[in-house]
N, C-alpha and C positions, 0 to 999 in steps of 0.2 A: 510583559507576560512571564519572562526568565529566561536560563540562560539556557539559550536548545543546541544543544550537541547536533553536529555535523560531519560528515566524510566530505573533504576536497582532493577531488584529482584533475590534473589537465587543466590547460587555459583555450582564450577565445571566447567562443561564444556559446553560452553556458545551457546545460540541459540539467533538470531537475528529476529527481529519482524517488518515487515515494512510495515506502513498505508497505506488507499487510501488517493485520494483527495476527498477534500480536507480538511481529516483531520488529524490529530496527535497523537503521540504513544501513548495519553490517548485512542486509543481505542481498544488496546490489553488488560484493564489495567483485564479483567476478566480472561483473556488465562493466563495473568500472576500469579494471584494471583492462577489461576491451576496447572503452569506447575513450577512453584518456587523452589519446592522439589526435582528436574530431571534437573535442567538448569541451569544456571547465565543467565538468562533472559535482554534481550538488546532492547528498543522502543526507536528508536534515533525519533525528529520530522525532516523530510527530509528537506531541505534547501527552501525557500520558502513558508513553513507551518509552524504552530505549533509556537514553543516559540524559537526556533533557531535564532541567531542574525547572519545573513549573512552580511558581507563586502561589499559597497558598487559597485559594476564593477565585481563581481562574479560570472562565470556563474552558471545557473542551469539547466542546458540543464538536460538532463536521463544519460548520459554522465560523467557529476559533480558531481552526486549524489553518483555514482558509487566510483569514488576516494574520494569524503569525506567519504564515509562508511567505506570503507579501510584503511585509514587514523585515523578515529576514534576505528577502531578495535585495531590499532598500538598504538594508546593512552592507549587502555586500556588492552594491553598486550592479544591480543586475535587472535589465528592463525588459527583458524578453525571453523567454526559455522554452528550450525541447523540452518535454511534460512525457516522464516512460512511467509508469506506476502500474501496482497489482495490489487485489484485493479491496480493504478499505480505503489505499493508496488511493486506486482507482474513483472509488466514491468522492474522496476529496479532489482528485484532479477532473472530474467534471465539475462539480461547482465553484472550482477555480477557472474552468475556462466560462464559466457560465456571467461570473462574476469578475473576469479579468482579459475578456476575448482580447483585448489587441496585445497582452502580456505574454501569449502563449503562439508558438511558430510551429509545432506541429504536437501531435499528442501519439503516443506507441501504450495502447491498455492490452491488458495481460487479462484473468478471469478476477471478476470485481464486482460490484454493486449496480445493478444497470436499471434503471427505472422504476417499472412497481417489483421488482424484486431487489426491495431495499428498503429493511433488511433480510436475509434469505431465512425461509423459514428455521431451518438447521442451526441458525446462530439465536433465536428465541430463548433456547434455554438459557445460555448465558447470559440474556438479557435479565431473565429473573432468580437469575443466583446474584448479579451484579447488586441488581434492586435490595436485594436482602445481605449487603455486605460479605457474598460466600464466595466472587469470586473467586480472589485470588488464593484464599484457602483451600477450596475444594479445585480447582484447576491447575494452578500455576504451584502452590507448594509440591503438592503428590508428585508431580512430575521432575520439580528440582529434586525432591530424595529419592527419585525409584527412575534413575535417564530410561529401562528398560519401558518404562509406562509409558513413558514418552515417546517411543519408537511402537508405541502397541496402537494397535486397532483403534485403542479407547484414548490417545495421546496424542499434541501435538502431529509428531512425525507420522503416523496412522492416517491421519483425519486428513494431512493436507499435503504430503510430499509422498514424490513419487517413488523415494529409494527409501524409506525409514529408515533402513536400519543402515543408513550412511551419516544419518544426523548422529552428532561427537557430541560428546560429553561437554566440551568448551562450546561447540555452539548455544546447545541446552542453556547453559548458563551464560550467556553473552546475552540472551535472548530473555528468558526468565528469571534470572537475578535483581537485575534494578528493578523488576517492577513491584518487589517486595521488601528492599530494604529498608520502611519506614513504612507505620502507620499512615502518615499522607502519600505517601505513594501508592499501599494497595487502594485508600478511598481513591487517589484519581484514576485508578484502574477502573475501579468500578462505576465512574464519572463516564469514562470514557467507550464503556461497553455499553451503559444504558445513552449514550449520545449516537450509538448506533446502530440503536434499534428501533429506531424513528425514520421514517420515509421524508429523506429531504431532496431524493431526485426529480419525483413526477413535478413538483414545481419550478423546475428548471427546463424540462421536454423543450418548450420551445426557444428557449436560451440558448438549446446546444442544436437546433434545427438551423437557428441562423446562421453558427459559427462555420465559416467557411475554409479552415486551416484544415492541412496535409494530417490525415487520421489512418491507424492501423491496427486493428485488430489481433491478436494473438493468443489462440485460445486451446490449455489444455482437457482434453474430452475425460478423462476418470474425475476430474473434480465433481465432488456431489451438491456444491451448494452454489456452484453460477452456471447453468445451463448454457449448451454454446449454442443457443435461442437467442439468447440475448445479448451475444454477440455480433450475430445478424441484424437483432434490432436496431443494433447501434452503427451498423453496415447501411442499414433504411434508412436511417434519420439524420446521419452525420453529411451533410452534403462536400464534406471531404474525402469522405472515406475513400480506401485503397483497398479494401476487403478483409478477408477474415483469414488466416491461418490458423488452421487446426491440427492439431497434435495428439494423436490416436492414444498414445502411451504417458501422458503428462496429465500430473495431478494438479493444486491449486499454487504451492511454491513453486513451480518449476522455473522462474525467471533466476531463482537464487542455483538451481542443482542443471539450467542448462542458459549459462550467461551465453554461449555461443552463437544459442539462438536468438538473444532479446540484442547482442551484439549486431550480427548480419541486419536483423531487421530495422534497428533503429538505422546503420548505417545507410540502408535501403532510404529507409523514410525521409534520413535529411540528406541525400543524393553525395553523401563520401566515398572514398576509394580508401 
């Protein structure tokens, strides 16, 4: 598939970390430097994101992502994992349990892709700037030359984190840089936005009915595009679940601006001290 960039911290027995969009496993990098002592900690950057060199004619549908994860676990000698993800993270870590139930020991989801709200209507438009080759033009450049758009209302930091105007200038570009330094890489940007705006969870519903692994909810209430409805729902239907935490003052990254809390929980979830 190529060569996908990863964050390793800590050994033992390993838990898997998977970003939104669209950013990259630097933004577990606080959960990590928490949960190091308890984990062999894994932040792969998803195919299309991040620092990953994807193959040119590769898909990256939610689909692909799934078999490179798997793939990459095979590389690195790893048959079982804690599953923490947010966002699109999220989307792909249900149909990795869906598709890999005995590979996954507990799951910690953050606000993300939950059923038929997938994908959320608010992510549409980028679905058809993608279609038409604009996104990373009209998205992602404006916001590498002007960090302040970035932090606006109308910008990354606006739209989905809860302190904007704490997102740095090196984040900005840690985060939006590689996804534009090459012609193939804005097309798998745009690969990658229209692969997620197709509804690949309701065919999985009973997939994740069956799975019976240690499940935890964590949901911040300003976010506007994953209702914490549908955090409950997945409270219904997860016959593991452990309930929902909700976070009155937390927007859609909050796992990256409060590692503390994605720390405590997960340590909750796999019964550490």
């Amino acid at each position: 598939m190529g060569r996908v960039a990863y964050a390793e911290h800590g050994r033992g027995k390993a838990a898997l970390f998977l970003h939104g969009f669209p950013l990259n496993g630097y933004q577990w990098r606080g959960a990590l430097e928490g949960l190091h002592r308890y984990r062999r900690c894994i932040a792969p950057d998803l195919m299309g994101m991040g620092y990953s060199e994807i193959q040119d004619g590769q898909s990256i549908s939610p689909e692909a992502q799934v078999a490179m994860l798997s793939d990459l676990l095979n590389s690195l000698h790893v048959d079982v994992v804690d599953l923490v993800a947010n966002d699109s993270g999220g989307l792909i870590a249900q149909l990795f349990v869906a598709r890999y139930p005995k590979r996954v020991r507990t799951l910690l989801l953050t606000n993300c892709d939950v059923d038929e709200n997938n994908p959320p209507p608010k992510f549409l438009p980028a679905v058809e700037l993608a279609k038409k080759g604009l996104f990373a033009d009209r998205f992602v450049f404006s916001q590498l030359n002007d960090k302040q758009l970035a932090r606006s209302p109308k910008g990354l930091g606006g739209l989905s984190y809860t302190y904007p105007d704490r997102l740095s200038d090196e984040t900005i570009e840690i985060y939006f840089r590689p996804l534009v330094e090459s012609p193939l890489r804005k097309f798998q940007l745009d690969r990658c936005v229209i692969g997620l705006g197709t509804n690949v969870l309701i065919p999985v519903r009973e997939d994740l009915r069956r799975w019976q692994g240690p499940t935890r909810m964590v949901w911040g209430l300003k976010d506007t595009f994953f209702p914490v409805e549908w955090a409950d729902w997945l409270h219904r239907t997860l016959p593991g679940s452990r309930g929902v935490r909700r976070l009155e003052d937390a927007n859609l990254f909050f796992p990256e601006e409060m590692p503390d809390v994605i720390a405590e929980e997960a340590r909750t979830l796999w019964n550490v001290n």
